[in-house]
N, C-alpha and C positions, 0 to 999 in steps of 0.2 A: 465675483471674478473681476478682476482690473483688464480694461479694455485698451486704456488710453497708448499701454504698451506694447500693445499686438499692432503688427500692420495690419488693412485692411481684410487681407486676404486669409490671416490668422483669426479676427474676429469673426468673419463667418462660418470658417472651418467650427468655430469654438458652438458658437450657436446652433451649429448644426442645420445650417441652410443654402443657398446657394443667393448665385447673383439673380436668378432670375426670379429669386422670391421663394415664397410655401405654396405648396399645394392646398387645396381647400379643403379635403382629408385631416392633411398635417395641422392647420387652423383650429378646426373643430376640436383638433385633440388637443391641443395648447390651450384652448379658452379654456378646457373643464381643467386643467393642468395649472393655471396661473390665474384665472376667473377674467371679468371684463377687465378694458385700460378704465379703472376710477379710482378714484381715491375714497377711499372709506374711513371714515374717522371715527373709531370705536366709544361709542360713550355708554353714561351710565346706566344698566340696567333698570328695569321697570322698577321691580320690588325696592331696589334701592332708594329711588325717586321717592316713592311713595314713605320707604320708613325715615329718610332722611328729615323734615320737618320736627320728628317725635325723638331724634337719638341725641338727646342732649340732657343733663341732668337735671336740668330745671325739668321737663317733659318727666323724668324720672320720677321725681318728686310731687308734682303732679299729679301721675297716674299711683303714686302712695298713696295720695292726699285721699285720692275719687273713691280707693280699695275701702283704708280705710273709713271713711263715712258710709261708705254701702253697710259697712260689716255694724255700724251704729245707726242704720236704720235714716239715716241723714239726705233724705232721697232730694231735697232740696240742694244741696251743698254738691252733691255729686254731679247733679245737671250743670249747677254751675260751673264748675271744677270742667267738666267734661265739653259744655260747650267755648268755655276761653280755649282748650287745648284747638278743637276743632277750628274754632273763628282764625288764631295764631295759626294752621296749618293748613287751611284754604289761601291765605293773604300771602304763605309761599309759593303755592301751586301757579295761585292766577299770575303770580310778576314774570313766575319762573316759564308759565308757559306761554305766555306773551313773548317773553323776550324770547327763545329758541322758535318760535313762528318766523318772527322777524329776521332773525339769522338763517332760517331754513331759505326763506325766500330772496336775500342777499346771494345765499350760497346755489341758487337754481342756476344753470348755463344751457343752451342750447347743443343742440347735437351738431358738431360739427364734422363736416368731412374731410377727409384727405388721402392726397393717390398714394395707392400701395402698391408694389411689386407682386402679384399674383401667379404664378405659375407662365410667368413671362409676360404678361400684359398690367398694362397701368390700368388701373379701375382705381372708382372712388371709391371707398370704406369708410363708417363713420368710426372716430377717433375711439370709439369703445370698443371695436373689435379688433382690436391692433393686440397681436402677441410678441412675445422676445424671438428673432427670428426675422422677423417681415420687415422688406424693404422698402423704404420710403421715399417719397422726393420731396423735399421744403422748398419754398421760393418765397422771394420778398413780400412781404406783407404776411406772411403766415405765421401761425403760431406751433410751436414746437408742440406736438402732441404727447411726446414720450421720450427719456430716455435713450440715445441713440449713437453710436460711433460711424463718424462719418467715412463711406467711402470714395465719394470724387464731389468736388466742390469746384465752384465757379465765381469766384471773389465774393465769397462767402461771409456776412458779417453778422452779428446775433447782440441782442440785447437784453442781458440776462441779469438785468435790475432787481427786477423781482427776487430772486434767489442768490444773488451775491451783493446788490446795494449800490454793484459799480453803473453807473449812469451815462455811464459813454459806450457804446458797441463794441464787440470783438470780434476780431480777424480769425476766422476757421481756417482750416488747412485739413487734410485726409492722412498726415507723414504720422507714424508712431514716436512717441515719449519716453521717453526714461526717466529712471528714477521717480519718488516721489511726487507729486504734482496736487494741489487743492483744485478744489472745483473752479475756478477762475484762471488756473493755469494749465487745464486739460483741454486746450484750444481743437483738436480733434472732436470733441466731443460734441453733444447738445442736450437740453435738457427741458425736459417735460416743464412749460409753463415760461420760457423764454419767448421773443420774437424773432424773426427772419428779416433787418432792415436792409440787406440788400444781398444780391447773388442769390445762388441757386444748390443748391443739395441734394446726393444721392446718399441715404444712412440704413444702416441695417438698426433696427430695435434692440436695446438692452435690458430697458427694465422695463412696466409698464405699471401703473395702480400705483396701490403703498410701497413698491419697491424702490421707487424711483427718487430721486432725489429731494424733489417737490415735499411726495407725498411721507418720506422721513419728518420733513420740515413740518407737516400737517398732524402726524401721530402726536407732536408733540401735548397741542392741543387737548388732544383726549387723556392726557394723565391725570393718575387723582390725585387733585389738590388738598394742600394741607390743610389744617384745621384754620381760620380765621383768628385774629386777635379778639374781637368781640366773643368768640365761639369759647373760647379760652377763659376771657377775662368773667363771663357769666358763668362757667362752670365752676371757676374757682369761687366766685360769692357766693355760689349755692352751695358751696361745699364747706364753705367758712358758716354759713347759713347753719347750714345743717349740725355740723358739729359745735355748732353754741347753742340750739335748742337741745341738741340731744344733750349737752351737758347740762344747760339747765332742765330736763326732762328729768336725770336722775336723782337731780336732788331735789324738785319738787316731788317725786315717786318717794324718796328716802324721807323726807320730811310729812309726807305723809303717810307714811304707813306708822312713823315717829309716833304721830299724835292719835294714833288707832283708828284709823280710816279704812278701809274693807278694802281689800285686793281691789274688789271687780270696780269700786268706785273709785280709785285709784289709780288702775289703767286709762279709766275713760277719761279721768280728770286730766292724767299728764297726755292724753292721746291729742285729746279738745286742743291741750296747750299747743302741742307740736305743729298740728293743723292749721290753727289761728297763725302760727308765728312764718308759715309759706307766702311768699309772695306771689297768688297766682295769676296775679293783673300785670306780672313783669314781660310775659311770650306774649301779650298781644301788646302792651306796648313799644315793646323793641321792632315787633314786626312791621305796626302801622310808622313809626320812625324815619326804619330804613323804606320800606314801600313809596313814602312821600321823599326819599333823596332817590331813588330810582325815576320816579316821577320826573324831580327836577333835573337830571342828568338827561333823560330822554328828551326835554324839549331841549337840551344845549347837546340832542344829535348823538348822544354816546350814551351806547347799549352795555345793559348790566346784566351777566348772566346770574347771579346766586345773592340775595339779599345783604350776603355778607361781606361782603366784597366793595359797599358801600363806606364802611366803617374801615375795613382794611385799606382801601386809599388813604385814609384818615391818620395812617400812622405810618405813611410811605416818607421815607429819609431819603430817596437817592432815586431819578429816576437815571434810565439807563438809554437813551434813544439811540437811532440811525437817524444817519444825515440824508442818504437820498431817499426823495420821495416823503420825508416826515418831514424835514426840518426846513427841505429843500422840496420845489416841485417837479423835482425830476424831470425839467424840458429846458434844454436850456436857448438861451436868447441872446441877442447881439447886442452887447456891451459898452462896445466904443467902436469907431474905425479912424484908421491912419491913413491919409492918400498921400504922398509928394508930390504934388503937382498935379494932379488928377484931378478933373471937375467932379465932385461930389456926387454929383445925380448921374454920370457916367458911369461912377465906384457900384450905387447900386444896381446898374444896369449890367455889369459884370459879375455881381453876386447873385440875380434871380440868374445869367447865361450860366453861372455856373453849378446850377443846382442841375442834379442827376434825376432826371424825370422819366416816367414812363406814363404816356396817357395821362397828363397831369394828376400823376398820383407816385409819391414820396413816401419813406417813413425813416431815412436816417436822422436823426435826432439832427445834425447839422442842417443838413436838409433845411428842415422844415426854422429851425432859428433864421438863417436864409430868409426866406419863404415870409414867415413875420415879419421880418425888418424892411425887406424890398415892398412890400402888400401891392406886387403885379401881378392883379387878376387876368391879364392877357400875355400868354406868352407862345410865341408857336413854337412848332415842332424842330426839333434838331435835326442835322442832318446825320450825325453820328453822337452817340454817349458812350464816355471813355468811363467805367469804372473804379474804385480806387484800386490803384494797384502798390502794394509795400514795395516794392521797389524802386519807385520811382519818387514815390513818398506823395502820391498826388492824382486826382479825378479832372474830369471836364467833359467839355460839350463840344460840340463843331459847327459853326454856324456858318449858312450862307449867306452874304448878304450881297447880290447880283451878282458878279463875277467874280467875287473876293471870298473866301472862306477865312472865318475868325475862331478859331481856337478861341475857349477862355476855360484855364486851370481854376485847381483851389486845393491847396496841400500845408504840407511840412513848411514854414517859412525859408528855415536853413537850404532845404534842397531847391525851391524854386530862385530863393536870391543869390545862390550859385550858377546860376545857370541863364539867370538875367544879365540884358545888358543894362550896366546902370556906370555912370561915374563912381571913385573912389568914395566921393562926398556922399552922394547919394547912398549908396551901399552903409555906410558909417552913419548915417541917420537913420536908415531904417531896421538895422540889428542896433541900435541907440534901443530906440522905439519900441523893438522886441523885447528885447532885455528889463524895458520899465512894464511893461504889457505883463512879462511873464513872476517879475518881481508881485505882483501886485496883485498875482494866482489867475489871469488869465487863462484858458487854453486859445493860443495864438494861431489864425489861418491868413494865411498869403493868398494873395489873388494875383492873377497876372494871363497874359493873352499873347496871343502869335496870329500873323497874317500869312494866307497862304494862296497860292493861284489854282491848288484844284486841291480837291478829296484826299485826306489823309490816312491810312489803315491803321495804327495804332498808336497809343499814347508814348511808348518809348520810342517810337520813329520821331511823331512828332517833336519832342522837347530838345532832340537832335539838333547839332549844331549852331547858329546863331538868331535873331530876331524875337526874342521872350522878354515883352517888357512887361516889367514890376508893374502892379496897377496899386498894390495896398496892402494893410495887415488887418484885420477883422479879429477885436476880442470877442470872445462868448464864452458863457459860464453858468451855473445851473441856478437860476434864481433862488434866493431864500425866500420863504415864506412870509407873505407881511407881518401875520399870528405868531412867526413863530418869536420873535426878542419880546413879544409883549408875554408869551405864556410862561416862558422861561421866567422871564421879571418876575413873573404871580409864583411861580412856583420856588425861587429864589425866597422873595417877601414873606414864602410860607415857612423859611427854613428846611426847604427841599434840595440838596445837592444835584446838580444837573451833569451828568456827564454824558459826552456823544462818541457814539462806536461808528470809527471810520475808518478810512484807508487814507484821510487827505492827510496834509502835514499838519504839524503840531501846532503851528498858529494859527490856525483856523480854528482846531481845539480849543485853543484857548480863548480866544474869539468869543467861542460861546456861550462859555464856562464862565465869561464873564456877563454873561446877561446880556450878550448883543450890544453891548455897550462900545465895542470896537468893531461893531459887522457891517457898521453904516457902506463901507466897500467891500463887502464882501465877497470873495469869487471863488470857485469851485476849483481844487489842485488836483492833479492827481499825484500818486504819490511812485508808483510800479509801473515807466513807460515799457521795460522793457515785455511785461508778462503780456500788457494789453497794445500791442502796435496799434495804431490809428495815426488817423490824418498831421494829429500834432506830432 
């Protein structure tokens, strides 16, 4: 069911619950109804596991090889025959179960809690007992438990890097959508495996476990993979194999029985032949091969589920990446600043006033770029913290300082340089300024401050009327990775096609496509201001 189109009061109708929650009755009957909130990622069956080392045609021929010689009394040949098969499908087991240990224990998390709407009281519940129905409340710093349509928010913003790539936070809202909408522009919504970097949330559950968006993304995981190129490329030798002894099999059978050779000595002779001409030192040696590039892949940090898979990198033409968080490390940091006329070490002391703190603890990605660049381990408490609010196009702090209280913004540049007092000239250098910032793939923040004689109630009072002076322009951008122009290089050098799946502009694609060879200034664009409102 599509939620994002119902107003709030329609999606709970729809779920069949209320505002003040489920009963604990109704719970019980939902858990056995939908099972726990996890995500489950269906993999291979036992039996499978187990015939998987043996289901290939060499293994085929093989166990021909073992038949035959049993059936000639050849109890030497068989052991052998039978222990390279064994030796070749121990050397799967041991990598194979190595490496899903190692993934089991990356993939352990803790039990987390979070308040739920219960039969009209807020209780904590851990995030696994959450059904489609149950009312939740998110707040800053939390992590999105479940699938959820929201129904009242409080300058609500979410970072849902994870699951869409975009690396700058989004503006939630409770108002119903229309039409069509992707997950990045169902701004109502929230989703299982996001963050909470600022404001506050009341959300009813919509999906929970493999239903949810997340755990879509997670299924994928668990499909079965195709055959390998190595898996391929040795079945077809054995099968060329095969049919060149079976052909010479019938004419050494024909040419002997030619020269009056006895049936039964004739069997045996062209059997002997067929036997001798198997390669059956080829499964352990392809095993121990790829075992020692698994090896060497583990100490450079990157885990190998399936032996085969070694070889199949081997023949990779085109790799396919994301930019944030891969290519990029998804945090971004401050790039340049611009002051007119502004003491420098002032500039920073108006971008740590401007950071939106609670008990010095943060987690809007700007935020904390802020936060690195000013590195002001002391900073006291505000007297007031403005929010960002889209309207205004801009946040801030209130500060006392004795009898003087100091506003200090941080927004949209366009809306705070409207609204500044500044000369012609000035104003004309500093959208100059912007303009090269933004040419250059910047996302551009304004700073600026107001003096006031007592305590102000809110940001769009404040920015009211006149006294708003411009302090600055602050770039920031989502760093590239040091590794990443060198690996692209290696992977380029290998005759490997590099292309990157993003939402930024085109020349940044290309950017990279050229080996980083142009990335020496790189900076992070977005491309969709409208879908994702923010401070730019």
């Amino acid at each position: 069911m599509i939620f994002y189109t119902k107003t709030a009061e329609e999606a709970v109708a729809a779920l069949k619950t209320t505002d003040s929650g489920l009963t604990e009755a109704e719970v019980k009957r939902r858990l056995k109804q939908y099972g726990p909130n996890t995500i489950v990622v269906k993999g291979e069956p036992l039996w499978r596991k187990i015939v998987e080392p043996f289901a290939s045609v060499m293994m085929g021929i093989l166990a021909l090889a073992a038949v035959i010689s049993l059936w000639h009394e050849a109890y030497f040949d068989v052991l052998v025959i039978v222990a390279i098969m064994m030796i070749s499908a121990v050397i799967y087991y041991v990598q194979r179960f190595s490496t899903e240990q190692i993934l089991r224990t990356l993939r352990q998390r803790t039990n987390v809690a979070i308040e739920v709407l219960r039969g009209g009281q807020m209780q904590k519940r851990s995030v696994e007992q959450l059904v489609p129905g149950d009312v939740i409340s998110v707040s800053e710093g939390g992590k999105v438990p479940a699938d959820a349509r929201l129904l009242r928010t409080s300058m609500l913003r979410v970072d849902e890097s994870q699951l869409t790539g975009e690396s700058l936070p989004i503006n939630k809202n409770a108002g119903p959508l229309s039409g069509d909408k992707a997950i990045y522009e169902q701004v109502n919504m929230i989703f299982q495996g996001s963050f909470v970097v600022a404001g506050e949330a009341l959300a009813v559950v919509v999906a929970t476990g493999n239903m949810t968006e997340f755990g879509s993304l997670a299924q994928l995981s668990g499909q079965a993979r195709e055959r390998s190129p190595i898996e391929k490329k040795v079945d077809r030798l054995i099968s060329t194999v095969v049919a060149v002894v079976a052909a010479f099999a019938l004419v050494a059978f024909a040419l002997s029985m030619y020269r009056g050779m006895e049936l039964s000595e004739a069997l045996r002779f062209v059997i002997a032949l067929s036997v001798s001409a198997v390669p059956e030192s080829m499964p352990v040696a392809i095993s121990i091969i790829l075992a020692f590039g698994m090896r060497r892949m583990a100490v450079k940090k990157a885990l190998v589920r399936t032996m085969d898979s070694i070889e199949t990198i081997g023949v990779v033409t085109t790799i396919a990446t994301d930019k944030t968080g891969t290519l990029t490390r998804n945090r971004l940091s401050v790039q340049a600043v611009w002051h007119p006329g502004v003491d420098k070490h002032d500039l920073r002391r108006l971008m740590s006033a401007a950071i939106n703190a609670r008990a010095e603890k943060f987690h809007d990605p700007l935020d904390v770029a802020f936060d690195d660049y000013c590195d002001y381990s002391a900073r006291s408490e505000s007297v007031a913290t403005f929010p960002f609010e889209q309207a205004q196009g801009a946040s801030g702090n209130l500060w006392r300082h004795d009898s003087e209280y100091e506003l200090v913004v941080k927004g949209a540049p366009e809306r705070l340089l409207e609204r500044a007092e500044m000369t012609s000239e000035e104003r004309q250098a500093a959208y100059t300024q912007l303009s090269t910032y933004a040419s250059e793939g910047y996302r551009v923040i304004a700073l600026a401050h107001k003096s006031f004689d007592a305590p102000i109630k809110n940001l769009p009072l404040a920015l009211k009327g006149k006294g708003l002076k411009f302090a600055g322009l602050v770039a920031v951008a989502d760093e590239l990775r040091p590794e990443a122009k060198a690996a692209i290089r290696t992977a380029q050098r290998a005759g490997i096609v590099v292309r990157m799946i993003t939402g930024d502009h085109f020349d940044l694609n290309t950017c990279f496509l050229a080996g980083g060879n142009r990335c020496d200034g790189f900076r992070s664009r977005r491309v969709d201001e409208t879908n994702h409102s923010n401070e730019d």
